[in-house]
C-alpha positions, 0 to 999 in steps of 0.5 A, spaced: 500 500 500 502 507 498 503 510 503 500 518 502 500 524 506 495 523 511 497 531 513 493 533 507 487 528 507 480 529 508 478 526 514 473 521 510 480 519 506 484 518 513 479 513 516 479 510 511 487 509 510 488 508 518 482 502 517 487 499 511 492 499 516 490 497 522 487 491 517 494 490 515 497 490 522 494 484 524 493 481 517 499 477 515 503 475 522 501 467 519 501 467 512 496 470 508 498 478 509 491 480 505 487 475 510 486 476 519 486 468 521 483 465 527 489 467 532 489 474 528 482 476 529 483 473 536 489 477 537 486 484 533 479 484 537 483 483 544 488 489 542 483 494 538 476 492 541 479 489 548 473 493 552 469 489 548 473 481 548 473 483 556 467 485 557 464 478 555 461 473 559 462 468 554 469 466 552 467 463 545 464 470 542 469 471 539 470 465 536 462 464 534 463 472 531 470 469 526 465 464 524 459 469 521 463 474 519 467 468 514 462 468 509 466 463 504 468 460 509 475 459 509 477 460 516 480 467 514 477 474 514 478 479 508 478 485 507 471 486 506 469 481 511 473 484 515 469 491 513 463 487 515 465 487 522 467 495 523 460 498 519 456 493 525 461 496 530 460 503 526 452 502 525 451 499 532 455 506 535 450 510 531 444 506 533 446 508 540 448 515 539 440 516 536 437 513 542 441 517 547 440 524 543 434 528 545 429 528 541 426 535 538 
């Protein structure tokens, strides 16, 4: 991936740059680098999302979210399943935030 300039992005780009390389940082540690494997995705919620893998009750959620997620089901997550994830995450935040705000 190119590295650009993120100094003269638009914001929109630079969420965009930083998810492909937040991707990138994980992806790859075991062989496919356009991939997250089960112990990469494992390892990047316990990283990026940690207030959510240490809030569960349930040690297998992560396990059951890399399955729903893995659409072709070959035991990785692209890019796009990967994207999946964060507009759920993205959307579920939003959701909130509509809930919480006063109403006119």
């Amino acid at each position: 991936i190119p590295k650009i300039n993120s100094d003269i992005l638009p914001e929109t780009e630079r969420c965009i740059e930083s998810l492909l390389a937040v991707f990138q940082r994980y992806a790859g540690r075991e062989g496919d680098a356009c991939a997250l494997s089960k112990r990469e995705f494992r390892s990047f919620m316990d990283t990026e999302l940690a207030a959510f893998t240490k809030n569960q009750k349930d040690p297998g959620v992560v396990d059951r979210m890399m399955k729903k997620l893995d659409l072709n089901s070959d035991g990785q997550l692209d890019f796009q399943e990967f994207l999946n994830l964060i507009g759920g995450i993205a959307v579920a935040c939003h959701d909130s935030l509509i809930l919480k705000s006063p109403k006119p």
